[in-house]
C-alpha positions as CSV (number, residue, x, y, z in Angstrom):
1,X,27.4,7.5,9.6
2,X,29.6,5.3,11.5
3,X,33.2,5.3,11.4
4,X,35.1,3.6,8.6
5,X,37.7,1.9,10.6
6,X,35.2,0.2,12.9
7,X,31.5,-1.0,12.5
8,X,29.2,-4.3,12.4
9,X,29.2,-5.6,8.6
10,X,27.3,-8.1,6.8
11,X,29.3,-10.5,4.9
12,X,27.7,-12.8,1.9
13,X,29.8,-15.9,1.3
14,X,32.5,-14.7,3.1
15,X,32.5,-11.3,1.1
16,X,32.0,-7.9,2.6
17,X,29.2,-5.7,1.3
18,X,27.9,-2.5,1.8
19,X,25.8,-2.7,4.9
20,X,27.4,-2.0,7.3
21,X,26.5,0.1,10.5
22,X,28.2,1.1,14.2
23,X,25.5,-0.2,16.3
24,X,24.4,-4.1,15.4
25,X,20.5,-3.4,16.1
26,X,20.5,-1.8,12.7
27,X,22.2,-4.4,10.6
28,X,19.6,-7.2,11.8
29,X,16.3,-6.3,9.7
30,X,18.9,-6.2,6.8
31,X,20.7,-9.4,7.8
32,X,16.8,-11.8,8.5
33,X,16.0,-10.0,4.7
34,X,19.5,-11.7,3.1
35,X,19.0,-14.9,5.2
36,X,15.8,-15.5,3.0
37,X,18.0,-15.8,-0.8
38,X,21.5,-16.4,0.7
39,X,23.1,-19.4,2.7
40,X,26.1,-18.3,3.5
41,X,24.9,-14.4,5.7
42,X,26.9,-13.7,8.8
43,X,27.5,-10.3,10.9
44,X,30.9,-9.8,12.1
45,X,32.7,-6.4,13.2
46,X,35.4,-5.0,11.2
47,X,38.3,-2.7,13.4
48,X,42.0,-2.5,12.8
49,X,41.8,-3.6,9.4
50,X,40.2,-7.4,10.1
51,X,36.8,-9.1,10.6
52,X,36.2,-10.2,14.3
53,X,33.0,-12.0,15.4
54,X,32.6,-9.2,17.6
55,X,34.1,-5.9,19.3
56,X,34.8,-8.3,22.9
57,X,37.2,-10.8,20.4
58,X,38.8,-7.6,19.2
59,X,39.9,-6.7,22.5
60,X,40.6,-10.0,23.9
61,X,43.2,-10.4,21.1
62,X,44.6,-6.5,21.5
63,X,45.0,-7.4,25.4
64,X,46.4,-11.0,24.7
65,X,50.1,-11.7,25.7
66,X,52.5,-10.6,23.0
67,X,56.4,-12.9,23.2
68,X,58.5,-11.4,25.3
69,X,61.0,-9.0,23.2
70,X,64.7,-10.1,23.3
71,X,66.6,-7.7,25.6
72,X,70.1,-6.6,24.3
73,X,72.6,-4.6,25.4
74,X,74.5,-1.9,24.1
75,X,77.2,-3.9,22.6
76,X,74.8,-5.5,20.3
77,X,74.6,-5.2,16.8
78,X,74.2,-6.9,13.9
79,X,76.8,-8.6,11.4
80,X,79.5,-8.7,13.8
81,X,82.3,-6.3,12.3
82,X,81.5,-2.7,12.5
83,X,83.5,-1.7,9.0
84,X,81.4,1.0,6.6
85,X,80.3,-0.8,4.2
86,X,80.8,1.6,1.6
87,X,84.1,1.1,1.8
88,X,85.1,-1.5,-0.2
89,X,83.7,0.6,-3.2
90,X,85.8,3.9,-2.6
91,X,88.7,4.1,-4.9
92,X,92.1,3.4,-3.6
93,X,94.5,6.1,-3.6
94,X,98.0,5.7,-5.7
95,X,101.2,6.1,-3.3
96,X,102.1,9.7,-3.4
97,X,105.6,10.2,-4.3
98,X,107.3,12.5,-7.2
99,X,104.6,13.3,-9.6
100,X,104.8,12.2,-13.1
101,X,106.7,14.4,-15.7
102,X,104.7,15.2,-19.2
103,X,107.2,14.2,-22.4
104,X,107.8,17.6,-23.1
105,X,110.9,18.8,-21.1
């Protein structure tokens, strides 16, 4: 049994079915068979979670040029002011000075 995250499938009308196998040789006796009732029969190969025409696109686009990542410095960071921003919820403290006397002295 072939791998689950990579194998040649046959897709009907753009939907995946079951047949699916890791080498392509075995998929085409299937494929001439489904040709005969349905229009719309191709055999692509599923990897990394998408449908390629084949296992060459797959690596042409893993190897393609990805945008250069923005380089920054140390002194970077986002939102400008470095406060805790937990602090505007914390409870402000009352001035500490004599403390308050109960009505019963």
């Amino acid at each position: 049994m072939p791998p689950r995250y990579a194998y040649w499938t046959i897709l009907i009308d753009q939907k995946p079915t079951a047949f699916r196998a890791r080498e392509r040789e075995e998929l085409l006796p299937t494929l001439n068979q489904l040709r005969r009732t349905s229009s719309d029969v191709v055999m692509k190969w599923f990897a990394r979670g998408r449908v390629w025409e084949s296992p060459e696109a797959e690596r042409e686009a893993q190897r393609a040029a990805r945008p250069p990542q923005e380089r920054r410095g140390r002194e970077w960071r986002p939102g400008g002011l470095h406060r805790d921003p937990r602090e505007r919820f914390r409870k402000k403290g009352k001035p500490r000075g004599k403390p308050k006397r109960s009505g019963r002295e």
